[in-house]
N, C-alpha and C positions, 0 to 999 in steps of 0.2 A: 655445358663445359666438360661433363663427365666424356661425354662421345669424342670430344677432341686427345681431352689429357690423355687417356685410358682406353686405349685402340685391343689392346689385348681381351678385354672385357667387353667391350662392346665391336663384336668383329664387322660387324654390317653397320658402323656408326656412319660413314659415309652415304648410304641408302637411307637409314633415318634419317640423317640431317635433311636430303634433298626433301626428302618426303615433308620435312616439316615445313620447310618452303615452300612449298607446292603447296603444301595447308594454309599460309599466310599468303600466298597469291591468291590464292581460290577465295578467301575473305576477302580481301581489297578487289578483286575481280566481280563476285558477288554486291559489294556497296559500294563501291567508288568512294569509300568513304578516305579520304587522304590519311589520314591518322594511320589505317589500317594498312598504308604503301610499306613493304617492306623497304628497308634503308640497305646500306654497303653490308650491312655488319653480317644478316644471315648470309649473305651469298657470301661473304669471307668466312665465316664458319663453316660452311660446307664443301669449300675449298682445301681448308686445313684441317678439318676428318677426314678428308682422301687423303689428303698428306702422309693425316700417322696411320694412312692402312697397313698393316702388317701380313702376311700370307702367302699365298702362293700368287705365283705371275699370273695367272686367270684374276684373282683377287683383286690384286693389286692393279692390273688389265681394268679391271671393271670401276674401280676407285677412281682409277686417273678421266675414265671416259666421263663419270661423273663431276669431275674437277674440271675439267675439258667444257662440256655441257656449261656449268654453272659461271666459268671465265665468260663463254660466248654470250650468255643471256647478261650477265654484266655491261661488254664491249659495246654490244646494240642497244643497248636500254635508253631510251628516251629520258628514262629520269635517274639514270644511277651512274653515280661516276665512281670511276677505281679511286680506292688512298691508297697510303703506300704499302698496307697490310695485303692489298689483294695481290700486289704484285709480289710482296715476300711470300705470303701462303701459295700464293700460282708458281712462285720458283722451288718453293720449296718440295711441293708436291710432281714439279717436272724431275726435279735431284733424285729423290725418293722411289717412284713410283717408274719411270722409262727408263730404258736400257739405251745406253748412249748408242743415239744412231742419227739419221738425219732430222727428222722429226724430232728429236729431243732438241737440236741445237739450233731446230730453225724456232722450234716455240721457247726456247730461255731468247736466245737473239732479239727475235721480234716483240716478247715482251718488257726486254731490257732497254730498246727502242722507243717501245710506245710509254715508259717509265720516266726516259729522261726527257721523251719530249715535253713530258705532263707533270715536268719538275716532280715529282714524287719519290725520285731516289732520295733517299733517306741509310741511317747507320744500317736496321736492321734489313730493308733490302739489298744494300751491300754484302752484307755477313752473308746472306743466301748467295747471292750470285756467286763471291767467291767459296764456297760450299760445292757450286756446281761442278762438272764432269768438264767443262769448257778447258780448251790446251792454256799454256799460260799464255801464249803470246793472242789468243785467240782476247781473253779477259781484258790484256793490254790495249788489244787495236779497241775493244768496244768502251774501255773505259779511257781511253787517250793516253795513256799514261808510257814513259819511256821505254824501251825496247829494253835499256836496261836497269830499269828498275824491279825491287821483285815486287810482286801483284800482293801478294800476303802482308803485306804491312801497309796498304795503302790505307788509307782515311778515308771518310764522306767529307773532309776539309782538303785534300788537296784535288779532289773533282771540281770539274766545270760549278761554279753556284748554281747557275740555271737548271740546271738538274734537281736541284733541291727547294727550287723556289717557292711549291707548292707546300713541300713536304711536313709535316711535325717533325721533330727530331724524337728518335728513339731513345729510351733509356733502356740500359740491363736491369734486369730486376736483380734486387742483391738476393 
C-alpha cells in the first residue's frame, strides 16, 4: 500500500507493483496451483500506482503505459473480471497521467461504456469520471442526464440503476 499512498517516495512504485505481478503470475504459471491465481486486486493496484506517478511527462509517459498494459491484461483475461475500483483507478490514472487529446477521451469514453454496461458504475467511479478533462455537455450525453442540468451535483442515484446493478456502493472514508 506504501507504493500507492506515497508516490513521491517510491518514484518507480508503478514498475515495482507490475513487477510484483509478474512475480505472482510466474507462480501460478509455474503450478497451476489456483490458490496462487492472482485475483482483481493486484491488477487494480498497479493501476492506481501509475495513477499517483508524479514527475516528469516521460515519467508519467511510462506509468500510464503501464496502467494501459495492466487495464488490457485485465479486459482479455479468461478469468478476471473488472469491479468498479478497476475502472475508478483506470479513470483516475487516464485524469492524471494523459494530456487531454484524443486518446485520453476515447479511453475515459470507452471505459465509461464498458462500466455501465457491466453495471459497475458506482459513487466512487463517478467522482472519477466527473474528475476528468471530459467538456460538460460531453459528461452530460455519456451520463444521459439533461442538457440543462449541471453534471457537478449529479448522484449515482439519479443514473440509469442498470449501471449500477453489479456495483458495491462506495463509501467516503471519514
Amino acid at each position: 500500500r506504501a507504493l500507492a499512498k506515497y508516490p513521491q517516495e517510491f518514484p518507480k512504485s508503478a514498475k515495482m507493483a507490475y513487477s510484483l505481478l509478474l512475480e505472482l503470475q510466474k507462480q501460478y504459471n509455474e503450478t497451476n496451483d489456483l490458490e496462487l491465481r492472482p485475483s482483481i486486486q493486484p491488477y487494480n493496484y498497479v493501476i492506481s500506482c501509475a495513477a499517483n506517478t508524479e514527475g516528469t511527462k516521460e515519467e508519467k509517459l511510462a506509468a500510464f503505459q503501464i496502467a494501459a498494459k495492466t487495464y488490457k491484461e485485465i479486459r482479455s483475461s479468461p478469468y478476471l473480471t473488472p469491479d468498479s475500483y478497476t475502472y475508478a483507478f483506470w479513470l483516475r490514472a487516464c485524469n492524471l497521467l494523459l494530456i487531454v487529446s484524443d486518446v485520453y477521451m476515447k479511453c475515459v469514453e470507452v471505459s465509461v461504456a464498458q462500466c455501465k454496461k457491466e453495471g459497475l458504475l458506482n459513487a466512487f467511479v463517478l467522482k472519477r469520471l466527473l474528475q476528468s478533462h471530459l467538456t460538460s455537455d460531453r459528461l452530460k450525453q455519456l451520463l444521459h442526464i439533461s442538457p440543462s442540468s449541471d453534471h457537478r451535483f449529479v448522484q449515482i442515484e439519479d443514473l440509469d440503476p442498470s449501471w449500477s446493478r453489479n456495483a458495491r456502493q462506495y463509501e467516503t472514508r471519514r
